[in-house]
Structure formats: structure tokens, C-alpha cells
Backbone atoms as SQL, in Angstrom:
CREATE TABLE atoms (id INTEGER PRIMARY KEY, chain TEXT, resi INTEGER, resn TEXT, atom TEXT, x REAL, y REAL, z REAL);
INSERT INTO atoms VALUES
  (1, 'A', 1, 'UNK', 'N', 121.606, 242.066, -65.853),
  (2, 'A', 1, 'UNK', 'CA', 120.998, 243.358, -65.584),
  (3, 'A', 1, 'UNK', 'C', 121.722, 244.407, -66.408),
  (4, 'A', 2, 'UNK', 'N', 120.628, 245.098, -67.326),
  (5, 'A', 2, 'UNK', 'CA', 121.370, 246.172, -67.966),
  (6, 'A', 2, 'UNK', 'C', 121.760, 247.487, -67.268),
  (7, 'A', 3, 'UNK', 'N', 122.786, 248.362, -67.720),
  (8, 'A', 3, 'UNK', 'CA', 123.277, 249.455, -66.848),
  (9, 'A', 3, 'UNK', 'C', 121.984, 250.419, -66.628),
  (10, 'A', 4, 'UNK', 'N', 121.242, 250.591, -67.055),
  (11, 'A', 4, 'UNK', 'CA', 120.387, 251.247, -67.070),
  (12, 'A', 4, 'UNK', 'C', 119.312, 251.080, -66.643),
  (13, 'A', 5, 'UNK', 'N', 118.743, 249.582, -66.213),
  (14, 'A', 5, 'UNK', 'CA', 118.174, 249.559, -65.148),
  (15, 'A', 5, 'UNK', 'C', 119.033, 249.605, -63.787),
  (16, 'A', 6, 'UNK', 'N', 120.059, 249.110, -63.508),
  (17, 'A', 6, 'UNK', 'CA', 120.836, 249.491, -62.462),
  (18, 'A', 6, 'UNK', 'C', 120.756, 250.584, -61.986),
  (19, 'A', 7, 'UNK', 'N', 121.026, 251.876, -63.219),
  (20, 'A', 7, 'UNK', 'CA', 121.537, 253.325, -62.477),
  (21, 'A', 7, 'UNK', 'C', 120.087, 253.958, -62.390),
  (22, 'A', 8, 'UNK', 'N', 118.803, 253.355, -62.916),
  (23, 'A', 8, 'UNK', 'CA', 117.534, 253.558, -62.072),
  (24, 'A', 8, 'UNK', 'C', 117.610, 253.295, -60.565),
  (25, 'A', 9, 'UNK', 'N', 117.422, 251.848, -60.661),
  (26, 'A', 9, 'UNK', 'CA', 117.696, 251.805, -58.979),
  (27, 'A', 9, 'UNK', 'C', 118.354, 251.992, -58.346),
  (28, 'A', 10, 'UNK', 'N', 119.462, 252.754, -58.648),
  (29, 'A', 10, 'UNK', 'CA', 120.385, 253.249, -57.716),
  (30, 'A', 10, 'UNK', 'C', 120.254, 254.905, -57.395),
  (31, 'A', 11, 'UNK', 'N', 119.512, 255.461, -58.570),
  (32, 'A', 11, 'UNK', 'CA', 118.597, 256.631, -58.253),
  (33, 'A', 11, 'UNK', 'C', 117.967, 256.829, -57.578),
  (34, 'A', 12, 'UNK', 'N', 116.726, 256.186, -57.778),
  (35, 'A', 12, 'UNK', 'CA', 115.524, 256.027, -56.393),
  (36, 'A', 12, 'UNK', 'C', 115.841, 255.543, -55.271),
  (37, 'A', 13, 'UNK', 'N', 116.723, 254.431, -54.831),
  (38, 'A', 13, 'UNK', 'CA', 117.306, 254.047, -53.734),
  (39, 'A', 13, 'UNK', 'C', 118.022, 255.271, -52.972),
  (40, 'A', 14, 'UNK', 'N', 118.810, 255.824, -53.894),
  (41, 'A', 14, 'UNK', 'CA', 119.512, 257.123, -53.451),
  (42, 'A', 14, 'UNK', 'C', 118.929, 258.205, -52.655),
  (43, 'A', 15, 'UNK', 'N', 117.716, 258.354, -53.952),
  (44, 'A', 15, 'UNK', 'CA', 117.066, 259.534, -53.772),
  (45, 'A', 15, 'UNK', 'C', 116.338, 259.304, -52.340),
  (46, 'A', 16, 'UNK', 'N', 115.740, 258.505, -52.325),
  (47, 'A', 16, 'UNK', 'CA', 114.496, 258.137, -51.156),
  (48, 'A', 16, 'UNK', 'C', 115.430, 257.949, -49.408),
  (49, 'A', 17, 'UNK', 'N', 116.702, 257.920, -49.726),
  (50, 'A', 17, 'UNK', 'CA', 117.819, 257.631, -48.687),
  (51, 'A', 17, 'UNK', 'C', 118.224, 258.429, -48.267),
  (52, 'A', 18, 'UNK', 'N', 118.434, 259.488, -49.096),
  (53, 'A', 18, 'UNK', 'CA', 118.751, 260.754, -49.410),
  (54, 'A', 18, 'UNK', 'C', 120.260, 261.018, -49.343),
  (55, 'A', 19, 'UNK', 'N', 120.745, 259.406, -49.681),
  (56, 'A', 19, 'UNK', 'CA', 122.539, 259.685, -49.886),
  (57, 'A', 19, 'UNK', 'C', 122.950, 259.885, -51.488),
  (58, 'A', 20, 'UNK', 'N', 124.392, 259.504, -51.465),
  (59, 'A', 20, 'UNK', 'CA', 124.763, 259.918, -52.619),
  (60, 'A', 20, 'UNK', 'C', 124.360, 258.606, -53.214),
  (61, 'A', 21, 'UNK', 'N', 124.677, 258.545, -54.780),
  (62, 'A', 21, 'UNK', 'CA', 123.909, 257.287, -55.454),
  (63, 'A', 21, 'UNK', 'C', 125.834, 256.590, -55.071),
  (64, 'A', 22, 'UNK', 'N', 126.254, 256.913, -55.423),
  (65, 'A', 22, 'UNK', 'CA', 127.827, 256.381, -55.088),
  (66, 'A', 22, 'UNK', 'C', 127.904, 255.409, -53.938),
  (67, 'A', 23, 'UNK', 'N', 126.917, 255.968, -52.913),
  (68, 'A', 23, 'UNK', 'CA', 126.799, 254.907, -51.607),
  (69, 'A', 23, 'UNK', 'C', 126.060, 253.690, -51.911),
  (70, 'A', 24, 'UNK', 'N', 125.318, 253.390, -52.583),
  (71, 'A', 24, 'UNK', 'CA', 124.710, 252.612, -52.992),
  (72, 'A', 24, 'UNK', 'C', 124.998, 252.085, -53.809),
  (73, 'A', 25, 'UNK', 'N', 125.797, 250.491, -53.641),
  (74, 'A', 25, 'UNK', 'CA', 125.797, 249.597, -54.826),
  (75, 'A', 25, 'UNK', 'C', 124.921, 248.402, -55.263),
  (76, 'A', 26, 'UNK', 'N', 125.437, 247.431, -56.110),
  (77, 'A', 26, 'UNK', 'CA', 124.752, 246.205, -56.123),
  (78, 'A', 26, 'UNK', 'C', 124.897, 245.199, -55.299),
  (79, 'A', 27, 'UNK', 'N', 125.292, 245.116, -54.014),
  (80, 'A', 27, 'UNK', 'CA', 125.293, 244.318, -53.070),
  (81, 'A', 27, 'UNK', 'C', 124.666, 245.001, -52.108),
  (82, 'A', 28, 'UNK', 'N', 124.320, 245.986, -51.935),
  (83, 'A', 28, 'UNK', 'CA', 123.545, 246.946, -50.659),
  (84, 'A', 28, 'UNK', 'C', 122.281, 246.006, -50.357),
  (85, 'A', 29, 'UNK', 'N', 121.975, 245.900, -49.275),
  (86, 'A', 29, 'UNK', 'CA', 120.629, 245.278, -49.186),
  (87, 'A', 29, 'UNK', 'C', 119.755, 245.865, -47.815),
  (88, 'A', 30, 'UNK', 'N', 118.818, 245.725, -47.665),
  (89, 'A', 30, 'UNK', 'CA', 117.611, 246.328, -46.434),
  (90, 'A', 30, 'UNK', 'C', 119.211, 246.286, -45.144),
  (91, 'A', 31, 'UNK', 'N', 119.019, 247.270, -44.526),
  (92, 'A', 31, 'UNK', 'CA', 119.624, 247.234, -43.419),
  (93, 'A', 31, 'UNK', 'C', 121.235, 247.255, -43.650),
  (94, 'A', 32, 'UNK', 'N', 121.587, 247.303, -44.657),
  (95, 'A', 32, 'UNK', 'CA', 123.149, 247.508, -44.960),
  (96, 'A', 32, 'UNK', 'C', 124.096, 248.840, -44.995),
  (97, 'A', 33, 'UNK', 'N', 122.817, 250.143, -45.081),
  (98, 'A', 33, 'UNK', 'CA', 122.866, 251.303, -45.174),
  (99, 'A', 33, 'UNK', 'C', 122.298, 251.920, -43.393),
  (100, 'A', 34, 'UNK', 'N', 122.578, 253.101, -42.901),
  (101, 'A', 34, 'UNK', 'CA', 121.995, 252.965, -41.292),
  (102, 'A', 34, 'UNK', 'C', 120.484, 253.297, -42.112),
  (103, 'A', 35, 'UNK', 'N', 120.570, 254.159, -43.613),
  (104, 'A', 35, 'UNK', 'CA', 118.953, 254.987, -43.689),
  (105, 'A', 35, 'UNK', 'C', 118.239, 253.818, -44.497),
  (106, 'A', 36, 'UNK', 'N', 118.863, 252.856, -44.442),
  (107, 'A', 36, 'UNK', 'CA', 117.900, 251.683, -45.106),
  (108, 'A', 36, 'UNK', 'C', 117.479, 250.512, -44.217),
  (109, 'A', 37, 'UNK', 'N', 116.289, 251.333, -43.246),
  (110, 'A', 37, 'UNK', 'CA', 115.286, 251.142, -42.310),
  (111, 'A', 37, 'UNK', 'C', 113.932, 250.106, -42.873),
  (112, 'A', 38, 'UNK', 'N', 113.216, 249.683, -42.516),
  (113, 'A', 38, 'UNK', 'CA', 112.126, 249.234, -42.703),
  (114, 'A', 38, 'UNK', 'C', 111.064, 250.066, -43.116),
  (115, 'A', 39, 'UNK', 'N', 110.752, 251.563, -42.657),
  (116, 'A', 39, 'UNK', 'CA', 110.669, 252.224, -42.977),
  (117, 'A', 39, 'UNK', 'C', 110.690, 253.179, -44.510),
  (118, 'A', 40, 'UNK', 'N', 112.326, 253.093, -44.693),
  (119, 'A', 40, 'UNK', 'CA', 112.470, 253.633, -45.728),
  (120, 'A', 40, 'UNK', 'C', 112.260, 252.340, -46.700),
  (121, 'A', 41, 'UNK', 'N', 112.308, 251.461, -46.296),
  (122, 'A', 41, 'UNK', 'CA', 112.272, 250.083, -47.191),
  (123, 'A', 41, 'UNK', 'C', 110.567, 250.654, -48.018),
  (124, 'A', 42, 'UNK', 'N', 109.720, 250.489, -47.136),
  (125, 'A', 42, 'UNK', 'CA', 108.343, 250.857, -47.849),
  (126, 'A', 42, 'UNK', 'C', 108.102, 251.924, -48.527),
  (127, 'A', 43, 'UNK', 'N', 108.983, 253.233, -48.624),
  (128, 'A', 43, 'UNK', 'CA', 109.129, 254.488, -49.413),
  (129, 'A', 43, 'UNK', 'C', 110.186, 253.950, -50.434),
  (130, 'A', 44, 'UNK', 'N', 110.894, 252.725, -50.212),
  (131, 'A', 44, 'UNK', 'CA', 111.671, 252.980, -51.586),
  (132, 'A', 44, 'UNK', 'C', 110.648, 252.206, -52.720),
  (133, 'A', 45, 'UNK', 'N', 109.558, 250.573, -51.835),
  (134, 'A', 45, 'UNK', 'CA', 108.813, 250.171, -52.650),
  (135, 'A', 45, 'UNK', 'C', 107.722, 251.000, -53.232),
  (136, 'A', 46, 'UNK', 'N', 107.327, 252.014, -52.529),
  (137, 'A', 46, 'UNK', 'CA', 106.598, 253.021, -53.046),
  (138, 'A', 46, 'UNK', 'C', 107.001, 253.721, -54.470),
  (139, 'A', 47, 'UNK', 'N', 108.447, 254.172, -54.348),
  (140, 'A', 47, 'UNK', 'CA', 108.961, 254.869, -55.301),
  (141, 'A', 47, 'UNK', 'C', 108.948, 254.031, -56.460),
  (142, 'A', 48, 'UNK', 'N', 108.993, 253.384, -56.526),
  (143, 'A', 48, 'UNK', 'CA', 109.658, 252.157, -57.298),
  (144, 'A', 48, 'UNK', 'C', 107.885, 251.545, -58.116),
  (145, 'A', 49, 'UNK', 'N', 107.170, 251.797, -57.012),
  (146, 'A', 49, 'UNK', 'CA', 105.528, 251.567, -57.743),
  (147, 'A', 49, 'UNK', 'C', 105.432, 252.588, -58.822),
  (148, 'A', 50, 'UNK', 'N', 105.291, 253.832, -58.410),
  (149, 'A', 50, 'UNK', 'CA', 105.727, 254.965, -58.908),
  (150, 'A', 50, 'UNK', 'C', 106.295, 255.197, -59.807),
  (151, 'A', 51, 'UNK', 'N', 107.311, 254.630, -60.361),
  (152, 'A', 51, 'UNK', 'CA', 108.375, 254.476, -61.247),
  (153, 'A', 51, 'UNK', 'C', 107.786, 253.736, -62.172),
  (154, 'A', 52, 'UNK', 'N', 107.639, 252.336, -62.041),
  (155, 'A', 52, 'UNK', 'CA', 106.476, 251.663, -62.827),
  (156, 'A', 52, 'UNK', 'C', 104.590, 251.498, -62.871),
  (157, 'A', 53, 'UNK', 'N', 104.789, 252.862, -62.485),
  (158, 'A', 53, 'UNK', 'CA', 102.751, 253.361, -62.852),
  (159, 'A', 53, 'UNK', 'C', 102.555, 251.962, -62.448),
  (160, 'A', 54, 'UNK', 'N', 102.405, 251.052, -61.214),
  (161, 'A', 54, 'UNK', 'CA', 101.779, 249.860, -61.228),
  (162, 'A', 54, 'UNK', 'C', 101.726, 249.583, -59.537),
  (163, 'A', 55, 'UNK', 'N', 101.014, 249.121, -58.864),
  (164, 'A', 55, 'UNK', 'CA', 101.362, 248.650, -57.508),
  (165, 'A', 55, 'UNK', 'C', 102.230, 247.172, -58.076),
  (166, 'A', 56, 'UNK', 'N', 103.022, 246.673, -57.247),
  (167, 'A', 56, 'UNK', 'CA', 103.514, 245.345, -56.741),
  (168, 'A', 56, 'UNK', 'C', 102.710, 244.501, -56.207),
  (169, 'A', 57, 'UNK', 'N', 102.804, 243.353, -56.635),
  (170, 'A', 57, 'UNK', 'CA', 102.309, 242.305, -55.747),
  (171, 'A', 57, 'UNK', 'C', 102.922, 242.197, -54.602),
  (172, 'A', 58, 'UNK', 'N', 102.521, 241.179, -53.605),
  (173, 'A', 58, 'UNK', 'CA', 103.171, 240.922, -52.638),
  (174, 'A', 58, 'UNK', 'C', 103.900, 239.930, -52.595),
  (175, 'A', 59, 'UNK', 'N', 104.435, 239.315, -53.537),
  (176, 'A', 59, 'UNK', 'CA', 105.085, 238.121, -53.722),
  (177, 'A', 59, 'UNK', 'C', 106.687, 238.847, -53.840),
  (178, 'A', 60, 'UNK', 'N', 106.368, 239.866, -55.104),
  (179, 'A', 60, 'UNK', 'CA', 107.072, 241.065, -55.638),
  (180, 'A', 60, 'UNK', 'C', 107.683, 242.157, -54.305),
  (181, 'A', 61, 'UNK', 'N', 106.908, 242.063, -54.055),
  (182, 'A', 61, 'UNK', 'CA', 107.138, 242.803, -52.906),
  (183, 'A', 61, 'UNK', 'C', 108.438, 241.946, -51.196),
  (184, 'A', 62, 'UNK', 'N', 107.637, 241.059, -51.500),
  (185, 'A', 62, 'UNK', 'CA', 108.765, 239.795, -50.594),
  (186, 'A', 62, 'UNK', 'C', 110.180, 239.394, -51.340),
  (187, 'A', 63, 'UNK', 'N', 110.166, 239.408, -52.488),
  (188, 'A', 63, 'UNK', 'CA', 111.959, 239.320, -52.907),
  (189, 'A', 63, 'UNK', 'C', 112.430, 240.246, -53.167),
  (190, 'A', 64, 'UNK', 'N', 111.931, 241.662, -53.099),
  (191, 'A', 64, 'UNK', 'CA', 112.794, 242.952, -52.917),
  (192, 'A', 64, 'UNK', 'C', 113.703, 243.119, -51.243),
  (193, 'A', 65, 'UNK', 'N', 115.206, 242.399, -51.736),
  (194, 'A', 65, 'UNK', 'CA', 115.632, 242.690, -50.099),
  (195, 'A', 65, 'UNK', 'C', 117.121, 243.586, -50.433),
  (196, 'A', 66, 'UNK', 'N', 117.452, 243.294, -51.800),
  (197, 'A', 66, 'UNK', 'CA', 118.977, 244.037, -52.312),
  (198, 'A', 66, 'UNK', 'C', 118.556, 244.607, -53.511),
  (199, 'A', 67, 'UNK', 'N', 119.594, 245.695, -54.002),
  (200, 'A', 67, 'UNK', 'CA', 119.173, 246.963, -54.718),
  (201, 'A', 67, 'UNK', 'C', 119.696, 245.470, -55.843),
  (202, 'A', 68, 'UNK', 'N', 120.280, 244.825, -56.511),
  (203, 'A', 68, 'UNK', 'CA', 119.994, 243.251, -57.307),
  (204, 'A', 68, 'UNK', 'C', 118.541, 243.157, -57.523),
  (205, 'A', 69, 'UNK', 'N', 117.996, 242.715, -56.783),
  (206, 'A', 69, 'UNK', 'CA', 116.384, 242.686, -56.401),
  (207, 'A', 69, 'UNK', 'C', 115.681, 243.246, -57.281),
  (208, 'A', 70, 'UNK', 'N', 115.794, 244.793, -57.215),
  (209, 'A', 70, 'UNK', 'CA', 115.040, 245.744, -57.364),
  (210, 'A', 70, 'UNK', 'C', 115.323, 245.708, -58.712),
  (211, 'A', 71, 'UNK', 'N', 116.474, 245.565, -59.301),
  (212, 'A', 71, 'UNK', 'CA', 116.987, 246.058, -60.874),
  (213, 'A', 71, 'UNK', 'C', 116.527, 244.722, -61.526),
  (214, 'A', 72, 'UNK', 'N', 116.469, 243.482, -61.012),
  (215, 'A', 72, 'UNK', 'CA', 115.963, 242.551, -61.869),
  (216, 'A', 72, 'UNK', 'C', 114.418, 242.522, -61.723),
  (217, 'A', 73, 'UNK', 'N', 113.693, 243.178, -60.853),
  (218, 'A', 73, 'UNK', 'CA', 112.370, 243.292, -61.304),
  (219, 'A', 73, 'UNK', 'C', 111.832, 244.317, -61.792),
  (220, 'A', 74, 'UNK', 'N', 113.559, 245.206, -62.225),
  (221, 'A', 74, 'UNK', 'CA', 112.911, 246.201, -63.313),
  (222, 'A', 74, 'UNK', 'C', 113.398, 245.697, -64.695),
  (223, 'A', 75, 'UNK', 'N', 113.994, 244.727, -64.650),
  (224, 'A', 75, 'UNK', 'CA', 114.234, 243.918, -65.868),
  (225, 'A', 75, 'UNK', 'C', 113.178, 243.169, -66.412),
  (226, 'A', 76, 'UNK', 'N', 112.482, 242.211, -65.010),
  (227, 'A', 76, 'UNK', 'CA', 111.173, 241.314, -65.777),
  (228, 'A', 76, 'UNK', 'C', 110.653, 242.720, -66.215),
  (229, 'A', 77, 'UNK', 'N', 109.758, 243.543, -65.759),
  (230, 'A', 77, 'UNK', 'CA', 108.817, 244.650, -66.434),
  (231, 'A', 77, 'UNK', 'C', 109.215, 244.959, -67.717),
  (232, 'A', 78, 'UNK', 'N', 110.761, 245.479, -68.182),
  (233, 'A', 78, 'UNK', 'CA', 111.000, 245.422, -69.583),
  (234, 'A', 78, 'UNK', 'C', 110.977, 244.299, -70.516),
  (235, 'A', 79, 'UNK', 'N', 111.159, 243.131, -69.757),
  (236, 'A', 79, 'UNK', 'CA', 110.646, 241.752, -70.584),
  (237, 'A', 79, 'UNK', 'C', 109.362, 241.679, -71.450),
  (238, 'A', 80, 'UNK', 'N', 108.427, 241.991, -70.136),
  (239, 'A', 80, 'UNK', 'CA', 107.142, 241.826, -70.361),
  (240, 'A', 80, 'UNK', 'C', 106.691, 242.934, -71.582),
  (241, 'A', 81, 'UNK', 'N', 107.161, 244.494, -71.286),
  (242, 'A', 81, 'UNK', 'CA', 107.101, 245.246, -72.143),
  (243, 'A', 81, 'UNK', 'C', 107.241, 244.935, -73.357),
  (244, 'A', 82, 'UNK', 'N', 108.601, 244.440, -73.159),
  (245, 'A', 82, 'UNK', 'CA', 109.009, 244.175, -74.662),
  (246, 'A', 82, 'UNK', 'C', 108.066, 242.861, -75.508),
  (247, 'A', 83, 'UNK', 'N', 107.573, 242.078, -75.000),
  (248, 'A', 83, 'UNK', 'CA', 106.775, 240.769, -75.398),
  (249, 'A', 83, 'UNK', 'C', 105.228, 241.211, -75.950);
């Protein structure tokens, strides 16, 4: 995972949490944070649609459980981009 998809998702994770991005690392996962609710879980996949102009599948949507997760399926998207 490049730094730069990382410090994306650690933006939007942040932002949508509304903590500092500092609280949020690469081991954080659903429920590891008190504001990373089920709830906010679906506003961060929102954001994150958002982010990539695209809905998610639901497959996509089922292995998003750690901010890991999130940065390697903003990695496939630059794959694909790039191909």
C-alpha cells in the first residue's frame, strides 16, 4: 500500500469520525474506535463511494472491516486505472 493511498483513508476515516487522523491507524478496524459504529461504518462506505465516483459492490463492501481494507481497495481502483 502506497502512502498515499493510506493518508486518503485515513482522511475520510477521520473526517467521517470526526477525530484526529493521528487516531486512526493501519490496524484500526470497525469497532476499534468508540465512533467506529456500524453506523458510521456505512457513512465511511459512503464517503469512500464518493471518493471513487462509483458505488461498491457488495462483495467490496463485505471485506471493508480495517482502515488496511479500505487502502487496498483503493489500491485495486488505481490498478485498474492504471491498466
Amino acid at each position: 500500500m502506497r502512502e498515499d493511498e493510506l493518508g486518503a483513508v485515513l482522511g475520510i476515516i477521520a473526517n467521517v469520525l470526526g477525530c484526529r487522523v493521528e487516531e486512526v491507524t493501519a490496524d484500526v478496524r470497525v469497532g476499534s474506535l468508540p465512533q467506529w459504529d456500524s453506523i458510521n461504518h456505512m457513512s465511511i462506505i459512503l464517503a469512500f463511494e464518493q471518493h471513487l465516483a462509483r458505488q461498491l459492490t457488495s462483495e467490496e463492501i463485505g471485506s471493508l472491516e480495517t482502515v488496511a481494507s479500505f487502502a487496498a481497495l483503493l489500491a485495486r481502483q488505481r490498478d485498474k486505472a492504471e491498466t
